[in-house]
ROBAMAR-523847 format. One record per residue (C-alpha): residue in one letter; residue number from 1; x, y, z. Coordinates in nm, 2 decimals. Example, Ala and Ser with C-alpha at 12.3 -4.5 7.8 and 13.67 -1.06 7.14 Angstrom:
BEGIN
+--------+-----+--------+--------+--------+
! residu ! num !     px !     py !     pz !
+--------+-----+--------+--------+--------+
!      A !   1 !   1.23 !  -0.45 !   0.78 !
!      S !   2 !   1.37 !  -0.11 !   0.71 !
+--------+-----+--------+--------+--------+
//
This chain:
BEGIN
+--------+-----+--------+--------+--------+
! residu ! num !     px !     py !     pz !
+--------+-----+--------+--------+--------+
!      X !   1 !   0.74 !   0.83 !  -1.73 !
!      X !   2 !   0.43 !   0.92 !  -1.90 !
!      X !   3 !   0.17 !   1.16 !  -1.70 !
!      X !   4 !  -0.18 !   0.98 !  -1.68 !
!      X !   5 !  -0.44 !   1.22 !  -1.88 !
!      X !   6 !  -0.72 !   1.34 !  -1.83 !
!      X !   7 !  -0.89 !   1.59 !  -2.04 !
!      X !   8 !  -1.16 !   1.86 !  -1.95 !
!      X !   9 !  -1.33 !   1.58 !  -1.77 !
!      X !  10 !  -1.61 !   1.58 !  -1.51 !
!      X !  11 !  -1.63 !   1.27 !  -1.24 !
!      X !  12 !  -1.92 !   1.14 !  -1.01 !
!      X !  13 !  -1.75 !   0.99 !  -0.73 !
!      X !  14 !  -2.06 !   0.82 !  -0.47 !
!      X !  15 !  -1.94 !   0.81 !  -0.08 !
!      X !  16 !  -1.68 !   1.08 !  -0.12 !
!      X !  17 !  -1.75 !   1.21 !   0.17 !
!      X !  18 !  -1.46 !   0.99 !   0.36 !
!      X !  19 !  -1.23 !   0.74 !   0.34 !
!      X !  20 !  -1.19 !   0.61 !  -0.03 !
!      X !  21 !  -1.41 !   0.79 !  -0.17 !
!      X !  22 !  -1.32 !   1.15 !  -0.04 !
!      X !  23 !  -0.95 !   1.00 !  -0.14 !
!      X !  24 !  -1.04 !   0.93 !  -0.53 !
!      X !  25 !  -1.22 !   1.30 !  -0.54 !
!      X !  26 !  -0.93 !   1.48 !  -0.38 !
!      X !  27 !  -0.68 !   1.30 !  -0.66 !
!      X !  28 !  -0.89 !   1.36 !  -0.91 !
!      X !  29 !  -0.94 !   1.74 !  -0.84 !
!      X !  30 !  -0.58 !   1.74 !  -0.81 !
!      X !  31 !  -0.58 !   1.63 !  -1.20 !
!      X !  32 !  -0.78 !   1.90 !  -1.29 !
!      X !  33 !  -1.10 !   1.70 !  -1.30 !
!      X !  34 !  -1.43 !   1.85 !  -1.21 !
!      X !  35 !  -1.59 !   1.66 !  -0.94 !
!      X !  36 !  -1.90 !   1.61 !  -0.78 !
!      X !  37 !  -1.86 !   1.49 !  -0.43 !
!      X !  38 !  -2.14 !   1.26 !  -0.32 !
!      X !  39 !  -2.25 !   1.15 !   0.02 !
!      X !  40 !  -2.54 !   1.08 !   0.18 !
!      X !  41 !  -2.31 !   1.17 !   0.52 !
!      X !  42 !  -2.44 !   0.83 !   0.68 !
!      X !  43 !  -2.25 !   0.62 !   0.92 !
!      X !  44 !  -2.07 !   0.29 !   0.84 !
!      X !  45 !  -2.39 !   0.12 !   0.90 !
!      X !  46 !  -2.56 !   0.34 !   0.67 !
!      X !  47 !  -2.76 !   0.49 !   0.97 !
!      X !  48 !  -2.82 !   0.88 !   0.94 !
!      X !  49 !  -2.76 !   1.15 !   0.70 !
!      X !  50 !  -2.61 !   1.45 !   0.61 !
!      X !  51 !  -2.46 !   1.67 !   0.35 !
!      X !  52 !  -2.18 !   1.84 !   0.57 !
!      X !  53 !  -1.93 !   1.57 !   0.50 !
!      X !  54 !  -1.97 !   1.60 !   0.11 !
!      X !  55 !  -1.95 !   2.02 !   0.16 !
!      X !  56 !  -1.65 !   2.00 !   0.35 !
!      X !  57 !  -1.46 !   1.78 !   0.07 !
!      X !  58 !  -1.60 !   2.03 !  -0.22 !
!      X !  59 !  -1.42 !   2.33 !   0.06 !
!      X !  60 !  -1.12 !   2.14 !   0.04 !
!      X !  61 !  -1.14 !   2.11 !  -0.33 !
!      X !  62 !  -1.19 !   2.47 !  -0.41 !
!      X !  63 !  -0.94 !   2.55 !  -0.13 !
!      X !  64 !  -0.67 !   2.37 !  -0.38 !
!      X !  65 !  -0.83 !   2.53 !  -0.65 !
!      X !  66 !  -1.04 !   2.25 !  -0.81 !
!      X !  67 !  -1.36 !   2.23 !  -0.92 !
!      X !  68 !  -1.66 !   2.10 !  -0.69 !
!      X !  69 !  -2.03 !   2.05 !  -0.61 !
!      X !  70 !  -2.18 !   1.87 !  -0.31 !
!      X !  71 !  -2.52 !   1.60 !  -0.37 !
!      X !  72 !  -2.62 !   1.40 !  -0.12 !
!      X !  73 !  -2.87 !   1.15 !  -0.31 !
!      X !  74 !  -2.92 !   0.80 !  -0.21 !
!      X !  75 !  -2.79 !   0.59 !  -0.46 !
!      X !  76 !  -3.06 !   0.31 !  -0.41 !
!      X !  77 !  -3.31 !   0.62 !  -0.49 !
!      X !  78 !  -3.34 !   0.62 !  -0.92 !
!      X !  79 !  -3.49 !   0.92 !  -0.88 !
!      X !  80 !  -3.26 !   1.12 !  -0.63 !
!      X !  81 !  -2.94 !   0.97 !  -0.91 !
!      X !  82 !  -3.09 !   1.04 !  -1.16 !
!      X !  83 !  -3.11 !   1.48 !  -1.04 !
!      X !  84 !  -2.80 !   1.42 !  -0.92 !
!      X !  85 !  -2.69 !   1.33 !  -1.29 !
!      X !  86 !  -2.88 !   1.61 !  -1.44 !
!      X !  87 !  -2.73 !   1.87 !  -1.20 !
!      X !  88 !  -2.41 !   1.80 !  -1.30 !
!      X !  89 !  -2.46 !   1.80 !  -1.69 !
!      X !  90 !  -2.63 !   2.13 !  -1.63 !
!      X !  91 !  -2.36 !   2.25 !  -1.45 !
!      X !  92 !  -2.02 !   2.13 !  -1.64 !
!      X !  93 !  -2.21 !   2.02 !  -1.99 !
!      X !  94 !  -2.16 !   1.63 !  -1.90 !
!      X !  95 !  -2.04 !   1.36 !  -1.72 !
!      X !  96 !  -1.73 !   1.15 !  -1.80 !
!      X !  97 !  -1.65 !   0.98 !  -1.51 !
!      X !  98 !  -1.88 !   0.76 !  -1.23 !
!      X !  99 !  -1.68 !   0.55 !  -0.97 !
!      X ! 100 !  -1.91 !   0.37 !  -0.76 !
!      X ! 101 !  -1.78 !   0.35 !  -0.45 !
!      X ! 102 !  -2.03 !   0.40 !  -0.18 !
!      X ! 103 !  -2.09 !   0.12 !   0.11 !
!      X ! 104 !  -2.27 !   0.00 !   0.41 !
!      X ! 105 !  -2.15 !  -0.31 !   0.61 !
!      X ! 106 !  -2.44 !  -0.52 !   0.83 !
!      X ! 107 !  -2.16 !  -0.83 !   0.91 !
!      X ! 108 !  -2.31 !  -1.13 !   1.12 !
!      X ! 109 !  -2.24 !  -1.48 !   1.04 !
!      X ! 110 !  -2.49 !  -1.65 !   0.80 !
!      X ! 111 !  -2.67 !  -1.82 !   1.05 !
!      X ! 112 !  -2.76 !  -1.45 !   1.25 !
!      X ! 113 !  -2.79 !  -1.27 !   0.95 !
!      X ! 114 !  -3.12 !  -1.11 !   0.90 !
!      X ! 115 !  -3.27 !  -1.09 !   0.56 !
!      X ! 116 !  -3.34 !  -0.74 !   0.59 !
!      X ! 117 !  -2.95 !  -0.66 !   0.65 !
!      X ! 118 !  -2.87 !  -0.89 !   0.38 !
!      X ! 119 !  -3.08 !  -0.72 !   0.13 !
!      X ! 120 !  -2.99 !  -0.40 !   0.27 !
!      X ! 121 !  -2.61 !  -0.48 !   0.16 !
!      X ! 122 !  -2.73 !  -0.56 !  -0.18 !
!      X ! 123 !  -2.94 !  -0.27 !  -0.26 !
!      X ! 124 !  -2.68 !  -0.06 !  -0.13 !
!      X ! 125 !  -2.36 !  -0.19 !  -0.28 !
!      X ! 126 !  -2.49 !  -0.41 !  -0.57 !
!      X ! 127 !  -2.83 !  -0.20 !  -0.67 !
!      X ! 128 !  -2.67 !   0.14 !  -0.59 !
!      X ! 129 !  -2.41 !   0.10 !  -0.83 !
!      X ! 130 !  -2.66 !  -0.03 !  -1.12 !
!      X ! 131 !  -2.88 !   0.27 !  -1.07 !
!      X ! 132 !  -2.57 !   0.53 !  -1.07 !
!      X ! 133 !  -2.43 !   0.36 !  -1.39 !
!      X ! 134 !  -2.78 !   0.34 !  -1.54 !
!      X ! 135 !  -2.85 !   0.71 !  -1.46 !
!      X ! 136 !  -2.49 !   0.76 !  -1.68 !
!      X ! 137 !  -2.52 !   0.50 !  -1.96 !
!      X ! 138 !  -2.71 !   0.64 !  -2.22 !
!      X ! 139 !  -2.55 !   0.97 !  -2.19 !
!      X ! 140 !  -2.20 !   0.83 !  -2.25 !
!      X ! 141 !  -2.29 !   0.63 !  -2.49 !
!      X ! 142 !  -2.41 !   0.93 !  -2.65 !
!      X ! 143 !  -2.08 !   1.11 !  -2.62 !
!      X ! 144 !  -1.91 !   0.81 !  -2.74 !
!      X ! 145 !  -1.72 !   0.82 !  -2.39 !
!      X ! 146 !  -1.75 !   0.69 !  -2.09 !
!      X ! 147 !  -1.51 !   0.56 !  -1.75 !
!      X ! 148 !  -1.65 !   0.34 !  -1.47 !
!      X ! 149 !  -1.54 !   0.18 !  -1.17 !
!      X ! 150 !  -1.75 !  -0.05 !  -0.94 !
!      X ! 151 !  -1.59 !  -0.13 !  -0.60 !
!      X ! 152 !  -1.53 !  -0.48 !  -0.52 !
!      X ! 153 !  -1.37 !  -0.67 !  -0.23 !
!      X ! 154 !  -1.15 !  -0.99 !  -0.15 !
!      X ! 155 !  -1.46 !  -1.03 !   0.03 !
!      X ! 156 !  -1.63 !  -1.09 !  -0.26 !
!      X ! 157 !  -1.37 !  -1.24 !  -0.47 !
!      X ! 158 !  -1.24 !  -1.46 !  -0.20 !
!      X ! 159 !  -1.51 !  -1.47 !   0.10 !
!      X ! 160 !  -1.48 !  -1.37 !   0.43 !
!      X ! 161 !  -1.65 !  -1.50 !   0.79 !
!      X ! 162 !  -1.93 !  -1.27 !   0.87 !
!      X ! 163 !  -1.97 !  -1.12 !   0.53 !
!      X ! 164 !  -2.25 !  -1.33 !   0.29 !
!      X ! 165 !  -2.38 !  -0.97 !   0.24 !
!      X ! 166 !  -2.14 !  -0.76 !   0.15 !
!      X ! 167 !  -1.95 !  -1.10 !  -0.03 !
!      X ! 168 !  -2.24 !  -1.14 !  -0.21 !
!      X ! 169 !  -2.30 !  -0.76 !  -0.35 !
!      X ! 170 !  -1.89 !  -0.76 !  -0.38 !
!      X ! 171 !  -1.94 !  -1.03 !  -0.62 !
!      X ! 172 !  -2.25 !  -0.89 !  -0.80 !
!      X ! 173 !  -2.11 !  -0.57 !  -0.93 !
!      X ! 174 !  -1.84 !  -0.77 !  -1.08 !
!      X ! 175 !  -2.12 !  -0.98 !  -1.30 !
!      X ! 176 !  -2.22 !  -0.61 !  -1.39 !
!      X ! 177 !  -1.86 !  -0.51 !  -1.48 !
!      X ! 178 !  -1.85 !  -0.79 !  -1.73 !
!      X ! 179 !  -2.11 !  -0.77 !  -1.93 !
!      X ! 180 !  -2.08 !  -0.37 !  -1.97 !
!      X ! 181 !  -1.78 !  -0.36 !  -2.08 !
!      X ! 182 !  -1.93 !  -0.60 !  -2.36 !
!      X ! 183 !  -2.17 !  -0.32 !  -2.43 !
!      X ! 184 !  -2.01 !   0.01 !  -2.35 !
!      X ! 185 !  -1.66 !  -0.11 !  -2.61 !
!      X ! 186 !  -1.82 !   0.03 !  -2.92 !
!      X ! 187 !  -1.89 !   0.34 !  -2.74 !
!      X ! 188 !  -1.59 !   0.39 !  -2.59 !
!      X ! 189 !  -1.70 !   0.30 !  -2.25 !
!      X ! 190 !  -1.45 !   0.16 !  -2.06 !
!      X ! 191 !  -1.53 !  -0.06 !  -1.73 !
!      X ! 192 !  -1.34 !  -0.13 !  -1.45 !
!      X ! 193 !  -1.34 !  -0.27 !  -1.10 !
!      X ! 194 !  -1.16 !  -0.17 !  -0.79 !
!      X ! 195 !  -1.05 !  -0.42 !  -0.50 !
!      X ! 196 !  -0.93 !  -0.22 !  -0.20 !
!      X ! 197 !  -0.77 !  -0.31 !   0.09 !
!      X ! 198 !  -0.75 !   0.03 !   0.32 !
!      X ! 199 !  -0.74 !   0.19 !   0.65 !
!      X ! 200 !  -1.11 !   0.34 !   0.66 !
!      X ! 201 !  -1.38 !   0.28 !   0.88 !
!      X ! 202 !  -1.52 !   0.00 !   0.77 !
!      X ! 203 !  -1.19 !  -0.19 !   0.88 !
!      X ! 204 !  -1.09 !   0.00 !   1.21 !
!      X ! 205 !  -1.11 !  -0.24 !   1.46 !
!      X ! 206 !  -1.01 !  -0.55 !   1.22 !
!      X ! 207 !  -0.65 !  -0.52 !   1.11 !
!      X ! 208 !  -0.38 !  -0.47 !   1.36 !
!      X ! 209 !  -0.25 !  -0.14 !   1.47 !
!      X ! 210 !   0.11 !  -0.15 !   1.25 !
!      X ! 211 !  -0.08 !  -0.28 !   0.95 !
!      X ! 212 !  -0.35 !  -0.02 !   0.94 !
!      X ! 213 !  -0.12 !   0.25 !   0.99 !
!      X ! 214 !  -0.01 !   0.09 !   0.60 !
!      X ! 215 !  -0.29 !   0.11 !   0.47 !
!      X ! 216 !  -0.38 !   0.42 !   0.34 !
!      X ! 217 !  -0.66 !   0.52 !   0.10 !
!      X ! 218 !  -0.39 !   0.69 !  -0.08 !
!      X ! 219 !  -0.22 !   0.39 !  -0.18 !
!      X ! 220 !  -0.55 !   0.24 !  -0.30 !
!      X ! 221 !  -0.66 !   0.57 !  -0.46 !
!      X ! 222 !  -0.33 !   0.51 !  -0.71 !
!      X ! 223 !  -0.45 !   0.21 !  -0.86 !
!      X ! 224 !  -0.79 !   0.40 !  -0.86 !
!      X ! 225 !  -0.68 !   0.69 !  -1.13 !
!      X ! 226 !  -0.55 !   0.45 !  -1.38 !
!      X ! 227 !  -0.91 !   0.30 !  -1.41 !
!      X ! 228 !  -1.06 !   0.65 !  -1.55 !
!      X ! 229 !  -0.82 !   0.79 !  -1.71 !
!      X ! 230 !  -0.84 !   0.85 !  -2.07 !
!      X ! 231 !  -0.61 !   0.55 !  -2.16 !
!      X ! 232 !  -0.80 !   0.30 !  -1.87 !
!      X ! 233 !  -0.80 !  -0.04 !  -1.95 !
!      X ! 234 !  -1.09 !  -0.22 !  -2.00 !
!      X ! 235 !  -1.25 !  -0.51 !  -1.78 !
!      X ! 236 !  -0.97 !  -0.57 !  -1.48 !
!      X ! 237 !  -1.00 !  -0.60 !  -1.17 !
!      X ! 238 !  -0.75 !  -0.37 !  -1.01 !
!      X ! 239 !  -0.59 !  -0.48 !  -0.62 !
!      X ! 240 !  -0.48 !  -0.22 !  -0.45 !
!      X ! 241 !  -0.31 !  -0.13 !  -0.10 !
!      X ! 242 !  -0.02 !  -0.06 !   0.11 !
!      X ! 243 !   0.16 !   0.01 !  -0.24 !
!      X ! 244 !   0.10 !  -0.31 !  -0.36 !
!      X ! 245 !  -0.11 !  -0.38 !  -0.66 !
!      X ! 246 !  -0.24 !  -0.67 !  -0.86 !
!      X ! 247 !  -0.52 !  -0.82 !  -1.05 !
!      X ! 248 !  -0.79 !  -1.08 !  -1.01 !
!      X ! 249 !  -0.89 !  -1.27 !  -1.25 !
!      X ! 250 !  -1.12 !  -1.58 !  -1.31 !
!      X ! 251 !  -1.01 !  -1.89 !  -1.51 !
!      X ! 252 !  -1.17 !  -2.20 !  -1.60 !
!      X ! 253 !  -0.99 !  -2.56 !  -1.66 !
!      X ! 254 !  -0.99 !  -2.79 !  -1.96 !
!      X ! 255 !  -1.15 !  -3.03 !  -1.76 !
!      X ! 256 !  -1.31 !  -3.31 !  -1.96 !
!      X ! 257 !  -1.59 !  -3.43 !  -2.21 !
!      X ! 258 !  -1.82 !  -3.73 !  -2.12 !
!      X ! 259 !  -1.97 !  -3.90 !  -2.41 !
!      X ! 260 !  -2.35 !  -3.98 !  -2.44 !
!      X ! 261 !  -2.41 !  -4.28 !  -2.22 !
!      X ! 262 !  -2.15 !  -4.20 !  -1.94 !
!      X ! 263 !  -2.26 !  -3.89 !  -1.81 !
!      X ! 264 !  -2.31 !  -3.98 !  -1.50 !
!      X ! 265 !  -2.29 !  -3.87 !  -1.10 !
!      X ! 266 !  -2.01 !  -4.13 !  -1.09 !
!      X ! 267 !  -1.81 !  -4.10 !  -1.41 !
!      X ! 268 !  -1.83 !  -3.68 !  -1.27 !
!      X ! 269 !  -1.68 !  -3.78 !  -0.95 !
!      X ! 270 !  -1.42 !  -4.03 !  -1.06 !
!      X ! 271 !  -1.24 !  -3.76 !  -1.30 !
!      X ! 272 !  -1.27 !  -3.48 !  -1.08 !
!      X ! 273 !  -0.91 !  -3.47 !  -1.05 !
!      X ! 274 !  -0.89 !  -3.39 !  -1.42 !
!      X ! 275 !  -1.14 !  -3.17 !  -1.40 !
!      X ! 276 !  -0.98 !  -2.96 !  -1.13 !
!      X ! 277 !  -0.67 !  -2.98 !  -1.31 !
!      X ! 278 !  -0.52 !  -2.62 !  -1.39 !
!      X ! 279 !  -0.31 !  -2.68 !  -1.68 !
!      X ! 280 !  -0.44 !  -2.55 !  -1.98 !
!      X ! 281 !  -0.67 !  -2.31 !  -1.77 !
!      X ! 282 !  -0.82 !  -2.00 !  -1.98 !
!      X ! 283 !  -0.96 !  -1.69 !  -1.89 !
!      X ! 284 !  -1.27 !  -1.62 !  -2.07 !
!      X ! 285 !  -1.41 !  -1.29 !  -2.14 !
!      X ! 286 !  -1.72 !  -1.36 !  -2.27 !
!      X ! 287 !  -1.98 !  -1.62 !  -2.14 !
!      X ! 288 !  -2.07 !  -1.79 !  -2.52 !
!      X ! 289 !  -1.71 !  -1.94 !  -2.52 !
!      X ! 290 !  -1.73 !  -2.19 !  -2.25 !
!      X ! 291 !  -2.02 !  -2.29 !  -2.49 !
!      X ! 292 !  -1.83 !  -2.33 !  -2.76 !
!      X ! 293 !  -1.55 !  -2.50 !  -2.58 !
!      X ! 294 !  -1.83 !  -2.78 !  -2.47 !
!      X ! 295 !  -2.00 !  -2.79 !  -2.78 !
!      X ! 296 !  -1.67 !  -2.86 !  -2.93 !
!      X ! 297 !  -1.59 !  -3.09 !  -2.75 !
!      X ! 298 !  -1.90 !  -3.32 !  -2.72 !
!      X ! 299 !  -1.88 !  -3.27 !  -3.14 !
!      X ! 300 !  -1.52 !  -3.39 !  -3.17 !
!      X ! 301 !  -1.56 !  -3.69 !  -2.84 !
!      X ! 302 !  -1.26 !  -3.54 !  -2.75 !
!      X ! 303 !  -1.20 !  -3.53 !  -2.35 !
+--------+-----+--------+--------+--------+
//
């Protein structure tokens, strides 16, 4: 079995002060990456702040023998990021690796959510990871190399009671992923997305006792390392926990073409069955070829 590589590289890891995040900067100091270890040390709510919880990772990093530096910028602050991008260039030359992976949760149901919270969630999850990999872009392009990671959720990919905010962001960064892996290929940048299901503690309290005991950040920090490595894939969405592992991924049907003169509301509802119908299903990697797949077909009247 192969050893996954990874070569003189430095790694931003954002919310490494616990849970997943410490997890993925452990592992990847155990590779022989350098690391910097960023935390704003809030709580789950994103309430408070602190850098011990990021200092006491980089300890246990340099304990081992790894490289480390602590930063405790806001990742919804472009400028905070962005010094935090600059340090580490200044420090170790460059940056090779940014997994976002920093979170709040403000769950209420829809109807209690405030608009506050639910922007909150956004900023945090959905803006904070656009302004990390923005503060990054341009320098791996540059280098003709780059890894990323955004952190998704079933949440997001599948919905869950109590969650329109964190579902929502969960979804966003996903729209991100796929159109910059469109433009980071040339430059070697590679784009990923991670879909964890652990024990941290944004889920105490919500998965029964046996289970959680299961679900480490371990288990989820394996399918993590595959993602930046120097032979990542590009554009998947990893699952990952309790040692099992699996991808998500979005088709679209056949479904059917409507000449001129019967699109209608009706003729739309009486073949929905067709157009529901999963055979022939594809999964598209760019947006322009459901385009093409409509155009062709109103061209040819085939349905």
């Amino acid at each position: 079995m192969s050893t996954v590589e990874f070569k003189d590289r430095v790694a931003i890891v954002t919310g490494a002060g616990g849970g997943l995040g410490k997890s993925h900067a452990l592992e990847l100091a155990r590779r022989g990456v350098k690391v910097v270890v960023n935390d704003l040390g809030g709580n789950v709510h994103g309430e408070g702040g602190s850098a011990t919880m990021a200092e006491q990772v980089v300890a246990e990093i340099e304990a081992m023998g790894g490289e480390a530096m602590a930063n405790g910028a806001n990742v919804t602050k472009e400028d905070e990021v962005q010094a935090m991008v600059d340090a580490a260039i200044a420090k170790w030359g460059k940056v090779d690796i940014l997994v976002n992976n920093a979170g709040i949760l403000r769950d209420k149901s829809f109807s209690k959510m405030e608009m506050d919270n639910f922007r909150l969630v956004l900023d945090v999850h959905l803006m904070g990871s656009a302004i990390c990999t923005k503060a990054v872009w341009n320098h791996m392009k540059e280098n003709a190399y780059g890894r990323i990671v955004m952190t998704t959720s079933s949440s997001g990919n599948y919905g869950n009671f109590g969650q329109t905010n964190y579902g929502a962001a969960k979804t966003g960064v996903i729209g991100l992923m796929n159109t910059l892996c469109i433009e980071g290929a040339k430059y070697d940048i590679r784009v990923n997305a991670l879909s964890p299901t652990a024990a941290t503690r944004m889920t105490e309290g919500l998965i029964p006792e046996d289970a959680f005991k299961l679900l480490t950040v371990e288990s989820v920090t394996a399918g993590l390392i595959p993602l930046v490595c120097d032979d990542a894939p590009n554009r998947l969405i990893m699952c990952a926990g309790a040692g099992g592992f699996a991808a998500t991924k979005v088709y679209e049907t056949q479904g059917i073409h409507l000449p001129v003169g019967e699109q209608t509301a009706e003729n739309v509802m009486a073949n929905m069955d067709k157009i529901t119908d999963p055979s022939g299903q594809e999964e598209y990697t760019q947006g322009g070829q459901q385009t093409m797949k409509f155009v062709t077909g109103a061209m040819g009247g085939a349905s």
